[in-house]
C-alpha positions as a printed Julia matrix, in Angstrom:
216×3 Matrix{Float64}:
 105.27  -70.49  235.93
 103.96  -68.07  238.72
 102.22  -64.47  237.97
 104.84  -61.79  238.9
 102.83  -59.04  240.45
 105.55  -56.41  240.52
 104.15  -54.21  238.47
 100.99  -53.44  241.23
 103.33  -54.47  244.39
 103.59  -50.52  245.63
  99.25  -50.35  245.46
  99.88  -52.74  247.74
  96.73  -54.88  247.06
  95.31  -57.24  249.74
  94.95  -60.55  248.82
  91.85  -61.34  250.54
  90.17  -64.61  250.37
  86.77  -64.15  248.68
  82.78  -65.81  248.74
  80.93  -64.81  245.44
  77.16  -65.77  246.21
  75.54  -66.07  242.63
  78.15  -66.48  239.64
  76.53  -64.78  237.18
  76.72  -61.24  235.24
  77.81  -59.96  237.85
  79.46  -62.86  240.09
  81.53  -64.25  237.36
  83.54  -61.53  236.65
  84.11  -59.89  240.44
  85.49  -64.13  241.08
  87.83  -63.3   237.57
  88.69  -59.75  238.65
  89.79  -61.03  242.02
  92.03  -63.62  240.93
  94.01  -61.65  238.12
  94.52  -59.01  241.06
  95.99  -61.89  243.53
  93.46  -63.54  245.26
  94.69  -66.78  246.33
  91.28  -68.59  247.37
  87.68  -67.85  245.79
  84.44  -69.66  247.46
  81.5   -69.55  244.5
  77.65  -70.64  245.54
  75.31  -70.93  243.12
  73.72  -74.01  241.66
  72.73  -72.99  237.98
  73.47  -74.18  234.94
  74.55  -72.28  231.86
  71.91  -71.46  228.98
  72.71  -69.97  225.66
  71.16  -66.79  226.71
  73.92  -66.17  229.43
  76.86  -66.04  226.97
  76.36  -62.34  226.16
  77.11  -61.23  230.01
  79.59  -64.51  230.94
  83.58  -64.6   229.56
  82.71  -68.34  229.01
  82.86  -70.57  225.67
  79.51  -72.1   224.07
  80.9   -75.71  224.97
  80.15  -74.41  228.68
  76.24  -74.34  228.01
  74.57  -76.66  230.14
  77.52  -77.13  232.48
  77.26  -75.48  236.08
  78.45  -71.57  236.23
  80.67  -72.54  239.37
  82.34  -75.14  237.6
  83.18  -73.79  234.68
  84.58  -70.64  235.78
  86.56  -72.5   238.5
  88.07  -73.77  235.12
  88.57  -70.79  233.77
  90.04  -68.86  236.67
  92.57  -71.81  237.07
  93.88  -71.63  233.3
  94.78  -68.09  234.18
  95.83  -68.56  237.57
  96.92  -72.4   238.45
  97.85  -70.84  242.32
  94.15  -70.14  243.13
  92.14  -72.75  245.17
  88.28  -72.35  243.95
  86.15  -74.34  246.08
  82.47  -74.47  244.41
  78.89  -74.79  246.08
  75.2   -74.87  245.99
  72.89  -72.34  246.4
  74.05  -70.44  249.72
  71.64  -71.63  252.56
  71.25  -70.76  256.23
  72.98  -74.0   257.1
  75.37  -73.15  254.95
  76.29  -69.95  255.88
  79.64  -70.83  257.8
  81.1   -71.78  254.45
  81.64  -67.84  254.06
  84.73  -66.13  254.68
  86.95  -63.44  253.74
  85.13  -60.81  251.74
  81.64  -61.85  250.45
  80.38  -60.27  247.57
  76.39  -60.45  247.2
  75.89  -61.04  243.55
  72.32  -61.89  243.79
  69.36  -60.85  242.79
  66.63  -61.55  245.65
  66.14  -59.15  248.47
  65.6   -62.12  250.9
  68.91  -63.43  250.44
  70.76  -60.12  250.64
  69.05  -59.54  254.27
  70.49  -62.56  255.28
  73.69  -62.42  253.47
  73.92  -58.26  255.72
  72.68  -59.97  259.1
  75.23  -62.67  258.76
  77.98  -60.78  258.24
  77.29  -58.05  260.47
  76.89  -60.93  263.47
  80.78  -62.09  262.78
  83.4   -60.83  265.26
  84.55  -59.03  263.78
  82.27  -58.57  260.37
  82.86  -59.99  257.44
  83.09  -57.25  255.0
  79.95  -57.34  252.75
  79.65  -55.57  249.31
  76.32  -56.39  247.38
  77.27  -55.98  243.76
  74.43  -55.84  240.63
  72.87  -54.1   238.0
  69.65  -54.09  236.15
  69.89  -52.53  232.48
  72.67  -49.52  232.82
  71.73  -48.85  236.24
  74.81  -50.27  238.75
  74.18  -51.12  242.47
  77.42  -51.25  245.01
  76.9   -51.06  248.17
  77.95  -52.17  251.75
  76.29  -53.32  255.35
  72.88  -51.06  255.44
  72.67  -49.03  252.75
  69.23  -49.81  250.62
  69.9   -51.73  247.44
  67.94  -49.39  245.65
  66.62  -45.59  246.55
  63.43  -46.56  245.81
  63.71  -50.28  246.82
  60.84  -52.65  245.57
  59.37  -55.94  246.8
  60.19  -57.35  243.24
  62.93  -60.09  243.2
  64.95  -60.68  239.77
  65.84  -58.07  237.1
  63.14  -55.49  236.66
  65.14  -54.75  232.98
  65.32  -57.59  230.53
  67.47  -56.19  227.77
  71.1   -56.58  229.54
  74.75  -56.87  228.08
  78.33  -57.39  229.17
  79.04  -53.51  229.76
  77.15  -53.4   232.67
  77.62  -56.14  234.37
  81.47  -55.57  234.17
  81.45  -52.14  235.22
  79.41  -52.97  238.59
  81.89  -55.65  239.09
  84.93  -53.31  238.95
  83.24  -51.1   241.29
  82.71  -53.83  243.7
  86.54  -55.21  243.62
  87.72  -51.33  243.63
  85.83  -50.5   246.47
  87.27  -53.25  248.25
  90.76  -53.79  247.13
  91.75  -50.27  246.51
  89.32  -48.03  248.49
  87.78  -49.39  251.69
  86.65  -46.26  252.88
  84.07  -46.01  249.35
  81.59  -47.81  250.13
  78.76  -47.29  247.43
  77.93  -46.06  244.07
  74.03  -46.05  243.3
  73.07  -44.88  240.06
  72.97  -45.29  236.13
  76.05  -45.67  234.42
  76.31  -42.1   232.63
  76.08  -40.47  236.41
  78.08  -42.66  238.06
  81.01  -42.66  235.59
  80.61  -38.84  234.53
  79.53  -39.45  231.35
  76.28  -37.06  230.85
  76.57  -35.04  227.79
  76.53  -31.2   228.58
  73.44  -29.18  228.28
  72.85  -28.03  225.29
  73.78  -24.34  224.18
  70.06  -22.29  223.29
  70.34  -21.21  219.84
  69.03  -17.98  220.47
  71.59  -17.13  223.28
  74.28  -17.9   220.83
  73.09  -15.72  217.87
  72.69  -12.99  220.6
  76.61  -13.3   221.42
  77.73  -13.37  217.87
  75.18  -10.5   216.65
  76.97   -8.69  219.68
């Protein structure tokens, strides 16, 4: 039985083919968003295994620890959507760079990488369209061709934050299939979570104002 996508045919979503480089809290679940919204053929690189620890950020089972991420969300990605070709890889390398097509998502976490990853892409005639997609604790990084990963960018490679969850990780993710999918034209969102997403709470009222306006 094929998906009927009726329901989002007037969005009229492009069904771009896709290269996730790095399939993990972030990586997994742009390659899942992608397919539910249509994409018929997802490229993953990345040549880790799955550890215990990775469950709280992955929608995988605890049989999957030990097994490669690539693999078993290729598995999962098919159960939900038999139409989608996933063709898995290594770590992405400079000689492997012509694997990439489509849109390429840059789920990783080392700066050296994500220079090459830009330069690539921008060399393509025409470009491939980029989006670097991450976060590190609640603060979410999506952004396209030349735009720093970070406003205050370090020399540090990895997450700076240890303590991470799912919430996070999923919400970058969104932002990184939105901006593509839905609007092109949006190309980054840099910030923590409660700024991005409008969520600061409003400043609080001073006490003594208030027993000034009621005494009045």
């Amino acid at each position: 039985m094929s998906i009927d996508y009726q329901r989002q045919q007037s969005l009229r979503i492009p069904q771009y083919h896709i290269s996730v480089i790095g399939a993990g809290g972030t990586g997994s679940w742009v390659a899942l968003l992608s397919a539910l919204s249509g994409s018929r053929q997802i490229k993953l690189f990345d040549s880790d295994s799955i550890v215990l620890h990775n469950l709280n950020r992955l929608p995988l089972p605890p049989s999957s620890v030990g097994g490669l991420k690539t693999q078993a969300i290729k598995e999962l990605i098919q159960h939900l959507r038999p139409d989608c070709s996933i063709l898995c890889f290594g770590n992405i390398q400079k000689d492997s760079l012509s694997l990439l097509e489509g849109v390429v998502y840059d789920c990783t976490d080392r700066r050296e990488i994500q220079d090459i990853l830009q330069e690539y892409c921008l060399s393509k005639e025409p470009p491939l369209l980029y989006r670097r997609v991450g976060y590190d604790g609640n603060h979410l990084t999506v952004i396209s061709k030349g735009v720093p990963v970070d406003p205050q960018p370090t020399t540090q490679d990895g997450y700076q934050i240890v303590p991470s969850w799912v919430v996070p990780s999923v919400l970058s993710a969104c932002l990184g299939v939105y901006t593509v999918l839905r609007e092109n034209n949006i190309l980054s969102f840099v910030g923590d979570i409660p700024k991005i997403y409008n969520l600061e709470d409003p400043p609080e009222e001073d006490d003594n104002e208030s027993e000034d306006v009621v005494r009045s």
